[in-house]
C-alpha positions as CSV (number, residue, x, y, z in Angstrom):
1,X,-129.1,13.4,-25.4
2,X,-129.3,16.8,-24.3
3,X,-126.8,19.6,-25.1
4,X,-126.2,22.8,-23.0
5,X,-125.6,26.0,-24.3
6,X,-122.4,26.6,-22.6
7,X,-122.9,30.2,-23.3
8,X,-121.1,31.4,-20.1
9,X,-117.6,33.1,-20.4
10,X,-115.6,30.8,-18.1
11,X,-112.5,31.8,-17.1
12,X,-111.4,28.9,-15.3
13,X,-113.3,26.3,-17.2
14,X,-110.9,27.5,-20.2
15,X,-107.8,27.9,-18.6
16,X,-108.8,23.9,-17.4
17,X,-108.9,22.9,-21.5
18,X,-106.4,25.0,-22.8
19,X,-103.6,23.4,-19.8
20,X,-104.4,20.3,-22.1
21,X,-102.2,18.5,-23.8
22,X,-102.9,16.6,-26.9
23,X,-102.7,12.6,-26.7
24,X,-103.5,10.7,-30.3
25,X,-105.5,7.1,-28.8
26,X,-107.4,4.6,-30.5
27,X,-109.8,3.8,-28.1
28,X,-111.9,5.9,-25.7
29,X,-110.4,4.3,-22.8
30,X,-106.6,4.5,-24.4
31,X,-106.4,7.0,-21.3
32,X,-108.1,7.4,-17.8
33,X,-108.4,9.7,-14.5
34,X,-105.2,11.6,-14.3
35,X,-104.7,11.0,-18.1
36,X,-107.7,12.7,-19.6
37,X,-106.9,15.5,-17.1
38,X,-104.1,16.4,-18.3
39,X,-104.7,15.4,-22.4
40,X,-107.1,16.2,-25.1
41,X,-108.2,13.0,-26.9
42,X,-110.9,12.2,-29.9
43,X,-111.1,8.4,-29.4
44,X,-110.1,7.1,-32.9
45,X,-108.0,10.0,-33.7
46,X,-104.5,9.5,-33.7
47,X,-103.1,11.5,-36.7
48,X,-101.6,14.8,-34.9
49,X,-103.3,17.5,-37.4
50,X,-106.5,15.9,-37.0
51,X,-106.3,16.3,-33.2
52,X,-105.3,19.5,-33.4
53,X,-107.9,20.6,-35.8
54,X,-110.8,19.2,-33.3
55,X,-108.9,20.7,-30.2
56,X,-109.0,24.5,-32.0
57,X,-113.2,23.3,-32.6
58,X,-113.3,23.0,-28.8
59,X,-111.0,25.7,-28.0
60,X,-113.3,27.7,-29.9
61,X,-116.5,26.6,-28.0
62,X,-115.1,27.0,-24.6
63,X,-113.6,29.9,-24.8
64,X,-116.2,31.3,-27.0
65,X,-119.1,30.0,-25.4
66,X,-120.5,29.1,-29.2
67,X,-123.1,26.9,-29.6
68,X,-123.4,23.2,-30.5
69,X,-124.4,24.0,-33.9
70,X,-121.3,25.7,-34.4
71,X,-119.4,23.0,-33.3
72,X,-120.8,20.9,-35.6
73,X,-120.1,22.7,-38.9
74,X,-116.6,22.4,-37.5
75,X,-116.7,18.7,-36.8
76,X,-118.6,18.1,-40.2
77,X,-115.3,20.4,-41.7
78,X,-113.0,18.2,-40.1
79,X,-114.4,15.1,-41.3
80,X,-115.4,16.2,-44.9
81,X,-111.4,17.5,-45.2
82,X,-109.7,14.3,-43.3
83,X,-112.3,11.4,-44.6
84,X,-111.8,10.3,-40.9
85,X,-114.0,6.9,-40.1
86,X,-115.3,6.8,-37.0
87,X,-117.8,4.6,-34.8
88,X,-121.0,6.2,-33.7
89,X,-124.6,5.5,-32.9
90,X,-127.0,6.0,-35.8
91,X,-128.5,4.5,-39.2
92,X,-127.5,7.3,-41.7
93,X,-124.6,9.4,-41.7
94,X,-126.2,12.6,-40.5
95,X,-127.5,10.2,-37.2
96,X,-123.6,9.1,-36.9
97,X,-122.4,12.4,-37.5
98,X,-124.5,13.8,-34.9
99,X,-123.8,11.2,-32.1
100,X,-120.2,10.9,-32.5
101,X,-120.2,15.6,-32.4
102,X,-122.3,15.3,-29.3
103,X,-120.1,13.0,-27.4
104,X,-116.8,15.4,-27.7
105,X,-118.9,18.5,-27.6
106,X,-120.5,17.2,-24.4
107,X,-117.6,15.5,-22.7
108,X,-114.9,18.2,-23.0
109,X,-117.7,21.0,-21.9
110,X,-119.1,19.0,-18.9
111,X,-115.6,17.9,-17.9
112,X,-113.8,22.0,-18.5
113,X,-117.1,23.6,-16.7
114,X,-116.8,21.2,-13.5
115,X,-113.6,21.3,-12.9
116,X,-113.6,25.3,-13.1
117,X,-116.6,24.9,-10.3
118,X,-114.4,22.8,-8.4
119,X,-111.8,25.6,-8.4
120,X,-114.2,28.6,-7.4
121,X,-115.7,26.6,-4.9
122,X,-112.5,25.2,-3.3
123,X,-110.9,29.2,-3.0
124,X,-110.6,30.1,0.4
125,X,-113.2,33.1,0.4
126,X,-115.7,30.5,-1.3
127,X,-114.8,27.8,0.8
128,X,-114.9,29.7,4.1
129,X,-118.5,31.2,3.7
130,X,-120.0,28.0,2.0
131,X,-118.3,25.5,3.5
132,X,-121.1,22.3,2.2
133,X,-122.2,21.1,-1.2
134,X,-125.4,19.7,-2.4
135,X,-125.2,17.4,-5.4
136,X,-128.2,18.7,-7.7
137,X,-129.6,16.0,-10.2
138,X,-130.7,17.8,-13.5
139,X,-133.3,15.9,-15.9
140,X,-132.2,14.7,-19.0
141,X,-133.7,12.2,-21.2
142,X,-132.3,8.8,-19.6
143,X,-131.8,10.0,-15.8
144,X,-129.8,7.3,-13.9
145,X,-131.4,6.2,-10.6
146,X,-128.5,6.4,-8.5
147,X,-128.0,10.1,-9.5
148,X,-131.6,11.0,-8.8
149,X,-130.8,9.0,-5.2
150,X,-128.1,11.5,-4.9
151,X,-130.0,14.7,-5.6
152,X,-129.9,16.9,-2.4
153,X,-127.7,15.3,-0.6
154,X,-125.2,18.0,1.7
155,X,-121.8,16.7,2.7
156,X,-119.2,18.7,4.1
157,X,-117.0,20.0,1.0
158,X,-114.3,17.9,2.5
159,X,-116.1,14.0,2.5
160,X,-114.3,11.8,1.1
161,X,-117.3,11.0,-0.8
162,X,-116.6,13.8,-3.1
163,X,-113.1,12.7,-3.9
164,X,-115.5,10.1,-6.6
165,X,-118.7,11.4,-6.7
166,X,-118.1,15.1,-8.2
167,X,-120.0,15.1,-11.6
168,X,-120.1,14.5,-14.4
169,X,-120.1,10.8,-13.5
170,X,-120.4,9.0,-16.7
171,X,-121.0,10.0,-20.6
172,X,-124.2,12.7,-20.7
173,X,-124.0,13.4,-17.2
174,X,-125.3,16.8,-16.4
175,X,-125.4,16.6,-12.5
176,X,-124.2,19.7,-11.0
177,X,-122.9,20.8,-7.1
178,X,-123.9,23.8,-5.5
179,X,-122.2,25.7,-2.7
180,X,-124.1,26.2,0.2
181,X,-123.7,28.5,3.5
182,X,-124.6,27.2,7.1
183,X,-127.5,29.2,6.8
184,X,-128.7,27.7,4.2
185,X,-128.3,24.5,5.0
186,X,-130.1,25.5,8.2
187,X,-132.8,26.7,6.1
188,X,-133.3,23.5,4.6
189,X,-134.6,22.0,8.2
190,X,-130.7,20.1,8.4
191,X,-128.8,20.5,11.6
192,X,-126.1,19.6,10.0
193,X,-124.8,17.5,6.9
194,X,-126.2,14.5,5.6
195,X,-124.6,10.9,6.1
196,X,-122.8,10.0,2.9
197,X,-124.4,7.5,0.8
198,X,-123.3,4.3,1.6
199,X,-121.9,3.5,-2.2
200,X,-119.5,0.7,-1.8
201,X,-116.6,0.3,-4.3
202,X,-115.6,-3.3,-5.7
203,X,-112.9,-4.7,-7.4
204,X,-112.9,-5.4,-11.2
205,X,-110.0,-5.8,-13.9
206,X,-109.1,-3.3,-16.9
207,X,-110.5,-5.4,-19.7
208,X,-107.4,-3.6,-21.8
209,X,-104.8,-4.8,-19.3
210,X,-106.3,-7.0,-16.5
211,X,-104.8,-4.6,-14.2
212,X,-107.2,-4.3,-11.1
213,X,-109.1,-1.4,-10.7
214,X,-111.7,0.1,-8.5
215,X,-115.4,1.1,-9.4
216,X,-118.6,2.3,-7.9
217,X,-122.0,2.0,-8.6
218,X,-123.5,4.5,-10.5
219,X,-120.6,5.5,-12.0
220,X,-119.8,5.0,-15.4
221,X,-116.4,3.0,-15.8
222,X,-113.5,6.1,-16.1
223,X,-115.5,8.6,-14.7
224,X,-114.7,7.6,-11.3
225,X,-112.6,10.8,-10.2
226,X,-112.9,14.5,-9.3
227,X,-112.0,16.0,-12.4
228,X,-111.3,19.3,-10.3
229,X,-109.2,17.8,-7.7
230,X,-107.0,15.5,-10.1
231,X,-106.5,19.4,-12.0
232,X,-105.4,21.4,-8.8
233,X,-104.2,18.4,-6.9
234,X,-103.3,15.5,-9.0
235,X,-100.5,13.8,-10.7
236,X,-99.1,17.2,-12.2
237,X,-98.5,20.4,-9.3
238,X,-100.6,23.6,-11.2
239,X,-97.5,25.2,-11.5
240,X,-95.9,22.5,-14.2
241,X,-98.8,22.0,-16.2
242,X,-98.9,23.7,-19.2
243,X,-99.7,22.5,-23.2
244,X,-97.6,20.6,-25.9
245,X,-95.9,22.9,-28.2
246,X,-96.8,21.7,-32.2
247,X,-94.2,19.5,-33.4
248,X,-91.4,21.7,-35.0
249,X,-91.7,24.6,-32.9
250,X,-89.0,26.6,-32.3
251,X,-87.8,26.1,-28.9
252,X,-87.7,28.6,-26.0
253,X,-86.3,29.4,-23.0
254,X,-88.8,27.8,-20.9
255,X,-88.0,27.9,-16.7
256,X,-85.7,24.7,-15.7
257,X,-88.6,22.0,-14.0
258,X,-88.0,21.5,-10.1
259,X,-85.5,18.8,-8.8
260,X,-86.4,15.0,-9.4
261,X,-88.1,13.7,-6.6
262,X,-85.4,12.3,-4.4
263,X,-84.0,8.8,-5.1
264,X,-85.4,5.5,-4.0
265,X,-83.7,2.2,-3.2
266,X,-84.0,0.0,-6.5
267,X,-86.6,-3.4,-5.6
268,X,-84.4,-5.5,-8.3
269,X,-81.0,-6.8,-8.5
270,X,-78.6,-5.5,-10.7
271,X,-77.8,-8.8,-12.8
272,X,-74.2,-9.9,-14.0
273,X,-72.5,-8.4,-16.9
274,X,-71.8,-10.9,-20.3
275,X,-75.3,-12.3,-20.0
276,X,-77.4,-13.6,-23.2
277,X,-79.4,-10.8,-24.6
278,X,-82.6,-13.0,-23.7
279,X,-82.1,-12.8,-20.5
280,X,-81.7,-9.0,-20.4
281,X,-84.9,-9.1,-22.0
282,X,-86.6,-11.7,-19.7
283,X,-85.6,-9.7,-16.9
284,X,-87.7,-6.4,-18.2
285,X,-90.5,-8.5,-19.4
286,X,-91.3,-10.6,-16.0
287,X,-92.0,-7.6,-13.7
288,X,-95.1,-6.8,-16.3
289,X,-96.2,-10.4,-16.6
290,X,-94.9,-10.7,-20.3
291,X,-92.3,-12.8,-21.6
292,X,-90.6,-12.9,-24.8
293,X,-93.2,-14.5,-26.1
294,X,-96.3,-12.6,-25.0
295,X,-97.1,-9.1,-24.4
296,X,-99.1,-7.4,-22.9
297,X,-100.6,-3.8,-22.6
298,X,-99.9,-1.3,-19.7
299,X,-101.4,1.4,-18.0
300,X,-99.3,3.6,-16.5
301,X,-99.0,5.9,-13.6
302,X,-100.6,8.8,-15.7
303,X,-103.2,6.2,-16.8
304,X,-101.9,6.2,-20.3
305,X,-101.7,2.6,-22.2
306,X,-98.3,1.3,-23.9
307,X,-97.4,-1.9,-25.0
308,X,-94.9,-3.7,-23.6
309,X,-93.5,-6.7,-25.7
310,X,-90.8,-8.5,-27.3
311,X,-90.7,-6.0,-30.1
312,X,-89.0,-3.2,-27.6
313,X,-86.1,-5.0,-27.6
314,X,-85.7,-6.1,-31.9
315,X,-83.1,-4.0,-33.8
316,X,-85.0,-3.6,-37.4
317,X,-83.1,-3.5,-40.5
318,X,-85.0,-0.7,-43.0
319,X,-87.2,-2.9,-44.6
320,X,-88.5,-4.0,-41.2
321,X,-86.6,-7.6,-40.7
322,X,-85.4,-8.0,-37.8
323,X,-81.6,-8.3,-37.0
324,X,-82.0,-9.5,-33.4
325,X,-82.2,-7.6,-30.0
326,X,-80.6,-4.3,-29.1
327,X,-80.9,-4.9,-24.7
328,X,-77.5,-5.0,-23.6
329,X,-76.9,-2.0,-26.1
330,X,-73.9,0.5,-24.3
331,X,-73.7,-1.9,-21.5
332,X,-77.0,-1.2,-19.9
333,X,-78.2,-5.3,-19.7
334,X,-77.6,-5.4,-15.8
335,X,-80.2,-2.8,-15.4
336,X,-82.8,-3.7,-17.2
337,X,-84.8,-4.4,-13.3
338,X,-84.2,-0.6,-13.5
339,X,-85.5,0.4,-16.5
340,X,-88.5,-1.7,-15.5
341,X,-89.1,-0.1,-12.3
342,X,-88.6,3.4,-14.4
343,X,-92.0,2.1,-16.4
344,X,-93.9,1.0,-12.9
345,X,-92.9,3.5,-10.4
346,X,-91.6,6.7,-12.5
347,X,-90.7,9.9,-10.9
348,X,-91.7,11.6,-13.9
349,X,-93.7,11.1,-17.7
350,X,-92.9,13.5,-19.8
351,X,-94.2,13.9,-23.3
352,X,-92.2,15.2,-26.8
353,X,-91.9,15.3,-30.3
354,X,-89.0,13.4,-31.9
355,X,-88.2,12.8,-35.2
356,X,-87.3,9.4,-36.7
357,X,-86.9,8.2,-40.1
358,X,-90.4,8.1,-41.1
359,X,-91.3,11.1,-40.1
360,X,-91.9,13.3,-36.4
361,X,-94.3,11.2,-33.7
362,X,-95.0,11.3,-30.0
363,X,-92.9,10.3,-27.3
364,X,-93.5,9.1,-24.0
365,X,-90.6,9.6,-21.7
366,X,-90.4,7.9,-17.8
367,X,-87.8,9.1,-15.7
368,X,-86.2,8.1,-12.5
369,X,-83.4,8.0,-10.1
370,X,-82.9,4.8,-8.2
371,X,-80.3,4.0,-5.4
372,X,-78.8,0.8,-6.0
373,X,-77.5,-1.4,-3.2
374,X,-74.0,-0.5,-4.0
375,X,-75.2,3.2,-3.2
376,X,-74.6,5.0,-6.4
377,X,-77.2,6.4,-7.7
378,X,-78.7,5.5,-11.3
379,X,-80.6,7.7,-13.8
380,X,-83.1,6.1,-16.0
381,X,-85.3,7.6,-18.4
382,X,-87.4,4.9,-20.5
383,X,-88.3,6.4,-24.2
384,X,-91.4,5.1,-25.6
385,X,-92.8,5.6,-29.0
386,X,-94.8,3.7,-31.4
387,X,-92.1,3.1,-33.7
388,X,-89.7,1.4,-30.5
389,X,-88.2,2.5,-27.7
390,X,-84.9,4.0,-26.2
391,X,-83.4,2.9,-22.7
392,X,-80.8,5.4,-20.8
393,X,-79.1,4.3,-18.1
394,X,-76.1,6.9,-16.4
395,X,-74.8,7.4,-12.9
396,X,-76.0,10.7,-11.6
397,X,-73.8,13.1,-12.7
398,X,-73.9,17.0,-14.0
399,X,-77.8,18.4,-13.4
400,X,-77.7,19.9,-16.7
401,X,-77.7,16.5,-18.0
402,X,-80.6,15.4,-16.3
403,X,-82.3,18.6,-17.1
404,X,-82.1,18.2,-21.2
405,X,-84.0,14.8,-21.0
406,X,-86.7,16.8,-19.1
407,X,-88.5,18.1,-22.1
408,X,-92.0,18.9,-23.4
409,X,-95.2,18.9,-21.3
410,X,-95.1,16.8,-18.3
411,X,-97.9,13.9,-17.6
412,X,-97.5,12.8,-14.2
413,X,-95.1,13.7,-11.4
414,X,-94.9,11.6,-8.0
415,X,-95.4,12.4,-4.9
């Protein structure tokens, strides 16, 4: 596989990376779309340290414009210092080693560089003066016949068809889109833009989650998105996206977030006070297709995975036993519809450091306000860790209150 230079001094392919925040995952596709947008992942790499080590590497190389071969003393470093096991392509360590480097190298340059394109192509003086895009094809070892298809092909800036098919468009993808005037494309012998290609999408399942999900041909699965548009456009507004503090950082006075999206009418009943705790639990479980015994994984509206099972609900003793379930803990059993719709339709996920007895981890916070057919209006927020969770349930009440439990960086926003 190929490996540009990268040499260029990018201003908006760095500001892209460095918006970034960093999400520890186990496997590649752990996040997707909106998710790798907005976070900085090493598949495999889920202590913090580790992370952040190989995000200063990459930093370093975007910003920098330094070579490959830099980057790979530093993912040698990394390795040699950590003893991190990985899985990679190769027969000997140095053919493992060099796989696994090219793979991040590649990705988070391709990925940075296009969506800084997208951003200088889309400005208005840009966009006004060149107002079509070719898609350009550029040889690599193993070019993939659809791409070659592709290659020349003018479309309006504003097809649909770009809303997919903006590169890169799977792992080593070095396709490229150029900008190109009306004269030009007159010079080309085109009287005006080309017919999309007719690439029909189909139906398939997340083989994580068996959530449905939509591909194309051509594309490599999770690459089907416009890295640039899902930046500028996406499920976080430009103006809210900024990086995770490291854990224990002192905290500032950052600017208040906007208002919650307004409220929406609740899709669940709000169920009787007094009953068991299993039911409580049943009625969280059933919107997600799990039950109390069998979970299942999610991905959520920010294209993140969690796991949603009995174990949210168990109240642990220290040595781990468990002492039974926590659900109807400060009364909030009748909502537990709720706190479910909080998980599938959020307003908000937000992302924090906490600390808990073992030590400081990640948490995933989902937020939202729901009218319920009574007409009061309910606050949720859902707190998800990998060591449990938290459910909050209040009646709206002082907006300061609402603002403390929106803190850290913020994943996805609707609407």
């Amino acid at each position: 596989m190929a490996v540009e230079p990268f040499r260029l001094d990018f201003a908006q392919a760095t500001e892209f990376f460095r918006q970034k925040v960093n999400l520890p995952t186990q496997k590649w596709d752990d996040l997707r779309h909106g998710a790798h947008v907005r976070g900085f992942s090493v598949a495999g790499v889920t202590a913090a340290d580790m992370l952040a080590d190989f995000r200063a590497a990459m930093d370093k190389a975007r910003s920098q414009g330094t070579s490959f071969q830099e980057f790979r003393r530093d993912f040698d470093a990394i390795v040699d210092r950590t003893g991190w096991t990985f899985n990679a392509v190769g027969s000997t360590e140095e053919q493992r080693r060099d796989w696994r480097a090219r793979i991040i190298y590649n990705t988070n340059m391709r990925t940075s560089y296009m969506a800084g394109r997208y951003q200088q192509m889309t400005s208005p003086e840009v966009a006004s003066y060149r107002p079509f895009w070719r898609y350009r094809h550029h040889d690599n070892a193993h070019p993939r016949p659809m791409h070659v298809a592709w290659d020349g092909t003018v479309l309006r800036r504003t097809d649909p068809w770009w809303k997919v098919h903006f590169p890169p468009n799977g792992w080593g993808c070095h396709c490229d889109v150029e900008a190109i005037s009306e004269r030009q494309l007159r010079a080309m012998g085109k009287t005006g833009p080309d017919p999309a290609p007719d690439d029909r999408s189909y139906t398939a399942r997340d083989p994580r989650t068996g959530q449905p999900e939509t591909r194309w041909p051509g594309i490599d699965r999770g690459w089907e998105y416009n890295v640039g548009e899902e930046w500028l456009s996406g499920v976080v507004p430009t103006e809210l996206q900024k990086p995770l503090p490291p854990a224990d950082t002192p905290p500032t006075d950052a600017p208040a977030p906007p208002p919650l999206p307004p409220p929406r009418p609740t899709q669940s009943p709000v169920l009787a006070k007094g009953l068991p705790d299993e039911d409580y639990a049943r009625a969280f479980l059933a919107p997600f297709g799990a039950s109390l015994d069998r979970g299942v994984l999610f991905r959520d509206a920010s294209g993140g995975l969690i796991t949603i099972d009995r174990s949210l609900f168990e109240a642990r003793a220290p040595d781990g036993s468990v002492l039974g379930l926590k659900v109807n803990k400060r009364d909030r059993g009748p909502f537990m519809g709720q706190l479910a719709e909080t998980i599938l339709d959020p307003d908000e996920i937000w992302i924090d450091w906490v600390r808990v007895a073992s030590g400081i981890v990640l948490r995933r916070a989902y937020i939202r306000s729901t009218v319920l057919p009574d007409g009061r209006t309910l606050f949720s927020r859902f707190e998800w860790t990998a060591r449990g969770w938290t459910g909050i349930t209040s009646f709206i009440g002082p907006g300061n209150y609402v603002g403390a439990m929106r803190t850290g960086a913020l994943l996805f926003r609707r609407g």
